[in-house]
C-alpha positions as CSV (number, residue, x, y, z in Angstrom):
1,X,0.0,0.0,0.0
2,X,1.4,3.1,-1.4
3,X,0.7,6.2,1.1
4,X,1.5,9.9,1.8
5,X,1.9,9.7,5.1
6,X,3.0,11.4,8.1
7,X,3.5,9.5,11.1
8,X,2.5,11.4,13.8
9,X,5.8,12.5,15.2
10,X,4.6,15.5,16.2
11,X,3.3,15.6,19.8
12,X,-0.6,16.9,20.7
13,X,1.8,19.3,23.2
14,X,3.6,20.6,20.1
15,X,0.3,21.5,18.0
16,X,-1.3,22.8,20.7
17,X,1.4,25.0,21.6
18,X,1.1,26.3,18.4
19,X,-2.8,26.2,18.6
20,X,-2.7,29.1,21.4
21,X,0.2,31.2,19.7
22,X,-1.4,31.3,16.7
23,X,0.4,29.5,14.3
24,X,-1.0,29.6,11.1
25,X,1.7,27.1,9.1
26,X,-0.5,24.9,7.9
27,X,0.9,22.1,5.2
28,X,-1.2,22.9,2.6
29,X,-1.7,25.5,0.3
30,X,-5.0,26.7,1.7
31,X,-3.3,28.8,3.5
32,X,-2.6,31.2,0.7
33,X,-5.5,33.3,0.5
34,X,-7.9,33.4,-2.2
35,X,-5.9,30.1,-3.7
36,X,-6.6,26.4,-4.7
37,X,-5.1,24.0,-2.3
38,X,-2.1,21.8,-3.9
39,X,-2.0,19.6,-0.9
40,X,-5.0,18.4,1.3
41,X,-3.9,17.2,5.0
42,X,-6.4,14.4,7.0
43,X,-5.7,13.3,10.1
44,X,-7.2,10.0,11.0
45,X,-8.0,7.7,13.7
46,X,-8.3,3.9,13.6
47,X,-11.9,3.9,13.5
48,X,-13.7,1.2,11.5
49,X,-15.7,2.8,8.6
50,X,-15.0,3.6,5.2
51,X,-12.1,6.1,6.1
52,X,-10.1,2.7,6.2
53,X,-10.8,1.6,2.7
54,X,-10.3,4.7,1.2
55,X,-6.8,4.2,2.6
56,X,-6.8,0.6,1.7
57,X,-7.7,1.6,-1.8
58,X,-5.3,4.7,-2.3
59,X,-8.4,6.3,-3.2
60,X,-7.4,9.9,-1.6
61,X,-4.0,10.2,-3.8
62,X,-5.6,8.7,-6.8
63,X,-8.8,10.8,-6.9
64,X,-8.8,14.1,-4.9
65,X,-6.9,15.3,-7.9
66,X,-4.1,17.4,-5.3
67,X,-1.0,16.0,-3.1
68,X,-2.0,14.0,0.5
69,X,-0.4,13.8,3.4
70,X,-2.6,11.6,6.3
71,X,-1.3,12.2,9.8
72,X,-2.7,9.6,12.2
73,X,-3.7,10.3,15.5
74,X,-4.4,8.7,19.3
75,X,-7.9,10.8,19.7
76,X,-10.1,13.6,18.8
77,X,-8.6,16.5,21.7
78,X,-5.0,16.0,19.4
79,X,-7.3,16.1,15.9
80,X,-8.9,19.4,17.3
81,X,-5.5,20.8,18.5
82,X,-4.2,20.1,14.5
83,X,-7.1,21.9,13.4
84,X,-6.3,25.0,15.5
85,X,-3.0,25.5,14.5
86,X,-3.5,24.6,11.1
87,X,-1.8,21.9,10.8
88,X,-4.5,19.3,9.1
89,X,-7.1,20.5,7.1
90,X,-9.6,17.6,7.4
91,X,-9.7,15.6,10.5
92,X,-11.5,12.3,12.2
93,X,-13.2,12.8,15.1
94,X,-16.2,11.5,17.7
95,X,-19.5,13.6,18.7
96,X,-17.9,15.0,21.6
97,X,-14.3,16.6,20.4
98,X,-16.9,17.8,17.3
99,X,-19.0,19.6,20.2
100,X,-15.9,20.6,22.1
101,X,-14.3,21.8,18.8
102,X,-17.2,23.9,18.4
103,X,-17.5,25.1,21.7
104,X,-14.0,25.9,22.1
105,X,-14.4,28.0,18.7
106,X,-12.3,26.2,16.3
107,X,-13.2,27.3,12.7
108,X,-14.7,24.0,11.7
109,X,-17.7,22.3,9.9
110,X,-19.3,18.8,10.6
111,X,-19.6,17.4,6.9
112,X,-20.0,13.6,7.1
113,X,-21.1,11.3,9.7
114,X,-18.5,8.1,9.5
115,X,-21.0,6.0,11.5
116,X,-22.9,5.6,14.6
117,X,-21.4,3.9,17.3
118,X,-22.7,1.0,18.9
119,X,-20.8,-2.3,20.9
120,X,-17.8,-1.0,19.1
121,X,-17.3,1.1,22.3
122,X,-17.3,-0.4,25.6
123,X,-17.0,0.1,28.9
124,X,-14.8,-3.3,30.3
125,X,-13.8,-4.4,33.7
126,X,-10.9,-7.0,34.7
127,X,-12.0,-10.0,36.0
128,X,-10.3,-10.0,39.1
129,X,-11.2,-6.6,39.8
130,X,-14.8,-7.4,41.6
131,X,-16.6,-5.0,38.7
132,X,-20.1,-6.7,37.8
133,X,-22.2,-3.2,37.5
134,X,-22.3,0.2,37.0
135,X,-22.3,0.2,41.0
136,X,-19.3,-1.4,41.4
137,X,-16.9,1.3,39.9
138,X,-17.5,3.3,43.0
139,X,-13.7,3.4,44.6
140,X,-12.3,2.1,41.1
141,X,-10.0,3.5,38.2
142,X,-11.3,3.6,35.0
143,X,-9.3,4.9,32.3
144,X,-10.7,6.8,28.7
145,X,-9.5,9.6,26.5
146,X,-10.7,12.7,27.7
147,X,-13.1,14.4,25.4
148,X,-13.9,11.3,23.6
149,X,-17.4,9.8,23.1
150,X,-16.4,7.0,24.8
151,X,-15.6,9.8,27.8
152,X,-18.7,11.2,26.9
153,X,-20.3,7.3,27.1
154,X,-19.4,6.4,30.1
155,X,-20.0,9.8,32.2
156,X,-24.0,9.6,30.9
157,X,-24.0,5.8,31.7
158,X,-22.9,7.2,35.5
159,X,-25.6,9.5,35.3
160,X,-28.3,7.6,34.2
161,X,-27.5,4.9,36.8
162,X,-27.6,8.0,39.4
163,X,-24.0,7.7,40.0
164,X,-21.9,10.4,41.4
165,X,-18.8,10.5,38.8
166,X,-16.5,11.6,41.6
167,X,-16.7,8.6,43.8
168,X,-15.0,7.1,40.4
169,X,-11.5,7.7,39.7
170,X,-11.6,8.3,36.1
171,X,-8.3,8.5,34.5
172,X,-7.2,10.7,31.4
173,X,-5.1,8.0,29.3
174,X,-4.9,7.5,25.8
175,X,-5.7,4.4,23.7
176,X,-1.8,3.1,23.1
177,X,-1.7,3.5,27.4
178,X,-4.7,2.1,28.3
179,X,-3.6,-1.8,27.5
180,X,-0.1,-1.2,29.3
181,X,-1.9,0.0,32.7
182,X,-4.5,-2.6,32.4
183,X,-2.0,-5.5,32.0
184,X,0.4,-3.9,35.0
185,X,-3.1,-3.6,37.0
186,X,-3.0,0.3,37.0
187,X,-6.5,0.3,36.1
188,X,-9.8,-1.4,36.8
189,X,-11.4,-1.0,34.1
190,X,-11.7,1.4,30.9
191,X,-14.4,2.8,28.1
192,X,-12.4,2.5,25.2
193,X,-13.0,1.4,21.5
194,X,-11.0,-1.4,19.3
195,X,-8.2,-2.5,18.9
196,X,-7.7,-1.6,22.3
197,X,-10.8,-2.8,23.5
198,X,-10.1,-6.5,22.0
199,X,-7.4,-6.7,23.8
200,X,-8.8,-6.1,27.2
201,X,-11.8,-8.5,26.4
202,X,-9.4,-11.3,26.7
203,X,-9.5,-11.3,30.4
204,X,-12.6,-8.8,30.9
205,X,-15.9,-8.3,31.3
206,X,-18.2,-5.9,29.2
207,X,-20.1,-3.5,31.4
208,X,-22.1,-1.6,29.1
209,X,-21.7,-0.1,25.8
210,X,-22.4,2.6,23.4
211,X,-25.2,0.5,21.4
212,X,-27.2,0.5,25.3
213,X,-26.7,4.1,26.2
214,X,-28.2,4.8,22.4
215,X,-31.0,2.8,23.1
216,X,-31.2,5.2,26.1
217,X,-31.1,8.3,23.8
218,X,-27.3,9.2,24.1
219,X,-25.7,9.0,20.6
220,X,-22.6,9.1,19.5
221,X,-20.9,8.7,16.4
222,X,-18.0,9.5,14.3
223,X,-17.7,12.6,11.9
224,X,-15.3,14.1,9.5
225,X,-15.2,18.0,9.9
226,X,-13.1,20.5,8.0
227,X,-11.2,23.5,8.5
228,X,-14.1,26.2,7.5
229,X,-11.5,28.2,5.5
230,X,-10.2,25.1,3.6
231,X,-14.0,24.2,2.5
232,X,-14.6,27.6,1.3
233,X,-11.4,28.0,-0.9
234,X,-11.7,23.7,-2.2
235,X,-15.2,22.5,-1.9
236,X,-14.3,21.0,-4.5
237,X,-11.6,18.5,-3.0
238,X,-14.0,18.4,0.2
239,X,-17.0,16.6,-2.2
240,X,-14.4,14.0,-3.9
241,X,-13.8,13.4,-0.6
242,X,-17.1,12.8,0.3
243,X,-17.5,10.9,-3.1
244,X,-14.7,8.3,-1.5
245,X,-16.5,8.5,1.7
246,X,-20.0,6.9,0.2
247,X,-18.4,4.9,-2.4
248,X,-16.5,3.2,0.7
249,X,-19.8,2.5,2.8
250,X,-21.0,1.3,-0.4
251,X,-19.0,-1.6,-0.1
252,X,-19.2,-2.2,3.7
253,X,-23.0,-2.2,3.2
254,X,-23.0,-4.4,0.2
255,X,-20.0,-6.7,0.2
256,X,-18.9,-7.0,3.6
257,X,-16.6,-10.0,3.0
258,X,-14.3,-7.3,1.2
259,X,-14.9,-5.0,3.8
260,X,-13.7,-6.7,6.8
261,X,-10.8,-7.9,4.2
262,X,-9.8,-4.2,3.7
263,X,-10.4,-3.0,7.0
264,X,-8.4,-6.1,8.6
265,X,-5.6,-5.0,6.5
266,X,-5.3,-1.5,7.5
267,X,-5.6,-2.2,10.9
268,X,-3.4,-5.0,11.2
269,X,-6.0,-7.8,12.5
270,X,-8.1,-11.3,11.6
271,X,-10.7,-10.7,8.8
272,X,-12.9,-12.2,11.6
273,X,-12.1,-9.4,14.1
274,X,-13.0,-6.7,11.4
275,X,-15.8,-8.5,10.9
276,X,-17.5,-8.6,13.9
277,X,-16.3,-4.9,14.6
278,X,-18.3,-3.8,11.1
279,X,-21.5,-5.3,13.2
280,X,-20.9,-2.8,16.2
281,X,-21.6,0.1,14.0
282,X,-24.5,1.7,11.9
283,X,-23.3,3.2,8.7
284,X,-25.2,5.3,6.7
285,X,-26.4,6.2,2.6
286,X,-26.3,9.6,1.2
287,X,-29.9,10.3,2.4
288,X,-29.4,9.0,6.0
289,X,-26.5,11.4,5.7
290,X,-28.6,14.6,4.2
291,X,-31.4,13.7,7.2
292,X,-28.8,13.2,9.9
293,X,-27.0,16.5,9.3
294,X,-30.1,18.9,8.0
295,X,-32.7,17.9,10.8
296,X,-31.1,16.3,14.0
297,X,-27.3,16.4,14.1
298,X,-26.4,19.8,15.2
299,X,-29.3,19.1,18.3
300,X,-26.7,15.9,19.4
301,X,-23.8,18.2,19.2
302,X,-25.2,20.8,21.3
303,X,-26.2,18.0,23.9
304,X,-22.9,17.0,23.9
305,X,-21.3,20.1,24.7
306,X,-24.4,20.5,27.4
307,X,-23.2,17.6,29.0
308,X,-19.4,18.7,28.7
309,X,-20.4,21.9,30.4
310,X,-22.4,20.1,33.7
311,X,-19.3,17.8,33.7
312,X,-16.9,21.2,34.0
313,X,-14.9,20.0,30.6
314,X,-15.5,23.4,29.1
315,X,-16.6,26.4,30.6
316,X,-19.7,27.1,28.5
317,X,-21.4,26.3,25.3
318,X,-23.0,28.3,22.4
319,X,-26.2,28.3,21.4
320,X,-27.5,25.6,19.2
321,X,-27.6,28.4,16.5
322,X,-24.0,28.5,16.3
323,X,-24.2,24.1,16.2
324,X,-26.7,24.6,13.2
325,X,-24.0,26.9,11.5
326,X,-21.7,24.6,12.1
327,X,-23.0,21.4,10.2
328,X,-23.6,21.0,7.0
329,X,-25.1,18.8,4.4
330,X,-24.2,20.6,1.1
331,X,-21.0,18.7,0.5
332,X,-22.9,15.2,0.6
333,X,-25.7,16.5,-1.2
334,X,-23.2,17.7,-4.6
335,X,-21.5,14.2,-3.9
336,X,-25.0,12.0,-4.4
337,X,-26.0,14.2,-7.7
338,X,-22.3,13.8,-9.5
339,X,-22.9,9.8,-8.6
């Protein structure tokens, strides 16, 4: 597999750092006002939708028509770090660094929803650590990415159990240090997603997940937003990339033997394990998309940031005008008619 890519060397401190001095360096040439971008930056995240076959496929240097660079990254706080200092131009990320992106006042739009997450993100306790309910993680650590939906997750499943989160000792750890802390018994239990998540299965026990809580009326999913100014100056890179985006859930939805094949490959595991991940999420067609994002998807944004405000992760939240500004369905909508 042929790829442009970055490894992400450069630390969330590092982009941050240039986040709040106002670096403005950003990789590609959208940063030349009033010009066509020669190279498109995406930071991605392992998540399992049709981001992965696109990168299985090659499809984003063979048909966005420009130079790309993909940066991988550990979660959605370090995606909306690169987006503040310029340093990615489209970016991966869950419901609630989305929210907090918008609440924080990143110049970004919600474009695409990657899926909606179900058993795919779990909340899992050791077996030796006494955990059989919510209850029972009264006293205990539990480790998740801060700002994530599966932070997000597992706070609401606290609250809807009538839990008081600080009798929990919920730990800010990121997904390549969760499985070190649970093997050395750091931690009791976590709310994380796979591969991660696999792993701890072996020798734990599923507590709840993100499939229940939805059932339960918190959703969460995974989105692909964009750097406002970049969609403005190249909406026409931004609908070849959502061209790639439904032409990939075309085939998960439709042949899901090559799917899981494609998927497994990028990620590194079984054909089976991809499999059964692909189950744990709902993926959507162009007119899922159009309904998602033009009637109900800013609302589940502005919960989120609600909830991130009661939970003192950010000081306040806008109003759900400024969510509704925020998302967009036009990019998906020029994508269905030029299919």
């Amino acid at each position: 597999m042929k790829k442009s890519r970055i490894i992400a060397g450069i630390t969330a401190a590092v982009i941050a750092l240039s986040a709040f001095t106002g670096c403005e360096n950003n990789t590609s040439a959208s940063s030349n006002e009033g010009s066509k971008a020669s190279t498109v930056t995406i930071g991605t995240l392992d998540l399992v939708n049709g981001d992965l076959i696109a990168q299985y496929e090659n499809w984003y240097e063979t048909e966005l028509g420009v130079d790309v660079k993909i940066v991988k990254f550990d979660s959605g706080k370090d995606i909306n770090s690169a987006l503040a200092s310029g340093s990615i131009d489209i970016g991966q990320e869950g419901t609630s660094p989305a929210a907090l992106a918008i609440a924080s006042g990143i110049d970004i739009e919600v474009f695409w929803i990657g899926d909606i997450i179900g058993a795919a993100e779990t909340l899992v306790a050791k077996n030796d650590s006494g955990i059989t309910t919510l209850k029972d993680l009264e006293g205990k650590k539990v480790a998740t990415p801060f700002a994530s939906t599966a932070h997000y997750s597992l706070l609401n499943a606290l609250k809807l159990e009538g839990i008081d989160a600080s009798k929990v000792e919920i730990i800010d750890m990121q997904t390549d240090k969760i499985n070190a802390a649970w093997q050395t018994g750091d931690i009791d239990a976590a709310y994380v997603w796979y591969p991660v998540l696999g792993e701890l299965l072996k020798d734990g026990t599923p507590i709840t997940d993100s499939k229940q809580l939805a059932d339960k009326g918190v959703l969460t999913g995974d989105t692909n937003v964009v750097s406002k100014k970049f969609a403005e100056e190249n909406p026409e890179i931004v609908t070849k990339f959502v061209k790639l985006q439904l032409k990939a859930n075309d085939i998960i939805l439709n042949d899901s033997e090559k799917a899981a094949e494609e998927i497994a490959s990028v990620l590194e595991i079984s054909k089976e394990d991809a499999a059964e991940q692909i189950t744990q999420f709902t993926y959507l067609t162009a007119d899922e998309q159009i309904d998602y994002l033009d009637k109900s998807f800013a609302a589940t944004l502005k919960d989120t940031a609600d909830f991130l405000v009661e939970q003192k992760s950010i000081t306040e939240a806008p109003d759900i005008s400024e969510f509704e500004s925020r998302v967009t369905s036009e990019f998906v909508k020029a994508a269905a008619a030029e299919n």
